[in-house]
C-alpha positions as CSV (number, residue, x, y, z in Angstrom):
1,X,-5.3,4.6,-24.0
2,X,-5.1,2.5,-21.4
3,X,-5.3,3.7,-17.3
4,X,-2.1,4.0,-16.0
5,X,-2.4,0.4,-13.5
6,X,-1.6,-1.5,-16.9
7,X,1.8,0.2,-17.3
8,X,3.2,-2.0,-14.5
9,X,6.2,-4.2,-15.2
10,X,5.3,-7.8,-14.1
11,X,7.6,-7.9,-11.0
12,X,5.5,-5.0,-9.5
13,X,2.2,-6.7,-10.7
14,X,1.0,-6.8,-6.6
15,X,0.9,-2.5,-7.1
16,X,-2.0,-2.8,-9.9
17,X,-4.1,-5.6,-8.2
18,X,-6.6,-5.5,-5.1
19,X,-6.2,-7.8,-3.0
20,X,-9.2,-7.5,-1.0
21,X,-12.4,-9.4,-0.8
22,X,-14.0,-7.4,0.7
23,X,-16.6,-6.3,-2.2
24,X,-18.3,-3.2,-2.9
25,X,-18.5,-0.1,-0.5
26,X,-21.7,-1.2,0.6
27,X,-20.6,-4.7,1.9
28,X,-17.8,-2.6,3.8
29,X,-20.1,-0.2,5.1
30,X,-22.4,-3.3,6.4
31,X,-19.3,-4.4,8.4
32,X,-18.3,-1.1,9.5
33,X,-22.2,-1.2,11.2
34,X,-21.6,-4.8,12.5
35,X,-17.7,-3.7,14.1
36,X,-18.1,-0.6,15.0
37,X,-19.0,0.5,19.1
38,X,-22.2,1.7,19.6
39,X,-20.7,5.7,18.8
40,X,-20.1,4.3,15.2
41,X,-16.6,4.4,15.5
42,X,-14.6,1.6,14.6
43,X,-11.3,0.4,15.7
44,X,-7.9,-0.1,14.0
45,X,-8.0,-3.6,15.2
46,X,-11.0,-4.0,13.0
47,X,-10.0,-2.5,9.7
48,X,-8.6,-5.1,8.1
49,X,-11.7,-7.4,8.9
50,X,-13.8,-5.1,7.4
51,X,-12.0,-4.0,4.7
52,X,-11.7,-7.7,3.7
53,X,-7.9,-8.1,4.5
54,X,-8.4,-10.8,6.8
55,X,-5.4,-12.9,5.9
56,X,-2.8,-10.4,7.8
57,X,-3.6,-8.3,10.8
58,X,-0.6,-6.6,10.8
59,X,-0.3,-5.6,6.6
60,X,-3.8,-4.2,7.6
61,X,-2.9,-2.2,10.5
62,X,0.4,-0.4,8.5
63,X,-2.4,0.3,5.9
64,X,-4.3,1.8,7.9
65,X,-1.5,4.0,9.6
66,X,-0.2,5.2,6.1
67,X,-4.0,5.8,4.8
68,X,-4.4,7.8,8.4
69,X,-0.8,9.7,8.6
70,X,-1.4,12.4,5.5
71,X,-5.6,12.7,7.0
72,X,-3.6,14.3,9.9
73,X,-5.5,11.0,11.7
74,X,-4.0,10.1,14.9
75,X,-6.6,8.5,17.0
76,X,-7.1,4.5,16.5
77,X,-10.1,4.5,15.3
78,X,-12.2,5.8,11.9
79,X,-15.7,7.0,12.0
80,X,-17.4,5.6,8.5
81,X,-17.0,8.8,6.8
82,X,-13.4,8.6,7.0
83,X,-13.4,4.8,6.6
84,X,-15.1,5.8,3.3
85,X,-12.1,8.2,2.1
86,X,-10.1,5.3,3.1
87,X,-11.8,2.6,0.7
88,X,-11.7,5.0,-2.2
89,X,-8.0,5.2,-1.9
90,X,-7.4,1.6,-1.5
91,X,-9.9,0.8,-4.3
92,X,-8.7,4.0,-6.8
93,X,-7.3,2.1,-9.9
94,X,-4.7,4.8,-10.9
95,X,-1.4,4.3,-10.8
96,X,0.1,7.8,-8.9
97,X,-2.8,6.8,-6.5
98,X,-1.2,3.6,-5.9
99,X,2.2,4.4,-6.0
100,X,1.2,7.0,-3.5
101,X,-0.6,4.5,-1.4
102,X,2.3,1.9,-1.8
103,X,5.2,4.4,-0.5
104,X,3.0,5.8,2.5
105,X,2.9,2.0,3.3
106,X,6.5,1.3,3.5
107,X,7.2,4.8,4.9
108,X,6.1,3.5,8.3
109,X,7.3,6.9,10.1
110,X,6.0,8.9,7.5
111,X,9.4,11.3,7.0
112,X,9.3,10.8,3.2
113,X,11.8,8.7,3.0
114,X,11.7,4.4,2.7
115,X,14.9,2.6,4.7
116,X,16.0,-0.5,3.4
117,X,14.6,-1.7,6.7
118,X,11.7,-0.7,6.2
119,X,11.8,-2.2,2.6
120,X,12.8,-5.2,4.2
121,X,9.7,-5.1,6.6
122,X,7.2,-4.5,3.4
123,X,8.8,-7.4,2.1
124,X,7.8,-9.5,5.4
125,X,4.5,-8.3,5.7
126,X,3.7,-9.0,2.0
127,X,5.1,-12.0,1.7
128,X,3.2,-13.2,4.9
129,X,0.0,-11.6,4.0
130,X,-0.2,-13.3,0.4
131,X,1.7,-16.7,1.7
132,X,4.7,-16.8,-0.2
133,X,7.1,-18.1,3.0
134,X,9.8,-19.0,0.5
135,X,10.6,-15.5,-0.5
136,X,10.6,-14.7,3.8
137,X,13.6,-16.6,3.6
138,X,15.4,-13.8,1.0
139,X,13.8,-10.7,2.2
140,X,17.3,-9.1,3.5
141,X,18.7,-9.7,-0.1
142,X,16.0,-8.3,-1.8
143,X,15.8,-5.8,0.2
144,X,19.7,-4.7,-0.3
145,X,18.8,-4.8,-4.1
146,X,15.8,-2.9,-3.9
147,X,18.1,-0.3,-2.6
148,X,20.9,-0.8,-4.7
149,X,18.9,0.2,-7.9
150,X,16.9,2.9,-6.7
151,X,19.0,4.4,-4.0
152,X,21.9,5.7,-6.4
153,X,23.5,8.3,-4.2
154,X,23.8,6.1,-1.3
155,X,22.1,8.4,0.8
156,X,21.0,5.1,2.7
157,X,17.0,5.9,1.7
158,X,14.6,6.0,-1.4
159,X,12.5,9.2,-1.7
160,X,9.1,9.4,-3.0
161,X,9.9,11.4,-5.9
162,X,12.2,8.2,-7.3
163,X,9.0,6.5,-7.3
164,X,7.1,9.3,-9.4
165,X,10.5,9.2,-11.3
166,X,10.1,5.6,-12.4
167,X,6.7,5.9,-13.4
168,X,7.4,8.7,-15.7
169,X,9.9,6.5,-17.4
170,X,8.0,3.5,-17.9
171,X,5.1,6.1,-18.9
172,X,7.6,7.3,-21.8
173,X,8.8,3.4,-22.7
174,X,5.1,2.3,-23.2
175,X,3.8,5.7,-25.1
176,X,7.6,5.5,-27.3
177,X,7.2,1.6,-28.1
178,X,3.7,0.3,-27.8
179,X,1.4,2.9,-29.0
């Protein structure tokens, strides 16, 4: 049976794939040792150079906020051990862990609950961060969509459990028609 990343529609294909070149744990624990001060403690600035992110500064720095937020982390700054919890998360192929991941992202204020604002600014950020300026352009409307499906009651947000919801259903599709 397959893990749970290949149960991905193709639209949310970018929730199943890593995007990171930054290698193994040991290649980020090398540039942990190369950026972090001389306490071994290395700045938010820096995570996304050594995670390997080095295309968007800012997509790294709202990962590292929504990585940090349920850690109870609230200093700028990740000694390795932590950076190591981190990279396990980022690099954990299963689909709730992703999902999880994904919605702690967007959730930039961390009250459970994703905006279309805030949908819109995920939109920005990926779209920047994996060069695809055309779709910049559109980011408002796709954003109003986004929320037009999954927000039913018009409560004006998305909460996580709509998320966990979804992913039971497409569990149920694949199970019901493929297997």
């Amino acid at each position: 049976m397959p893990d749970g990343s290949d149960l991905f529609p193709k639209g949310l294909e970018f929730m199943r794939m890593n995007r990171f070149d930054g290698g193994d744990w040991a290649q980020i624990e090398r540039r942990f040792d190369e950026l972090a001060d001389r306490f071994g403690i290395l700045s938010k600035s820096h995570f996304g150079q050594c995670i390997g992110m080095r295309e968007s500064k800012e997509f790294a720095i709202q990962l590292f906020d929504a990585l940090a937020h349920p850690r109870g982390i609230t200093s700028a700054s990740l000694l390795k051990d932590e950076l190591r919890e981190f990279w396990e998360q980022i690099t954990d192929k299963s689909f709730d862990v992703r999902l999880e991941t994904f919605f702690d992202t967007v959730d930039k204020d961390g009250d459970g609950q994703i905006t279309e604002e805030e949908v819109k600014e995920i939109i920005l950020l990926s779209t920047s961060a994996n060069k695809l300026f055309k779709i910049q352009t559109c980011a408002e409307e796709y954003a109003a969509l986004i929320m037009e499906e999954l927000d039913l009651e018009n409560l004006g947000y998305i909460e996580v459990y709509i998320f966990f919801t979804i992913h039971i259903y497409i569990y149920i599709y694949f199970v019901q028609f493929f297997l």
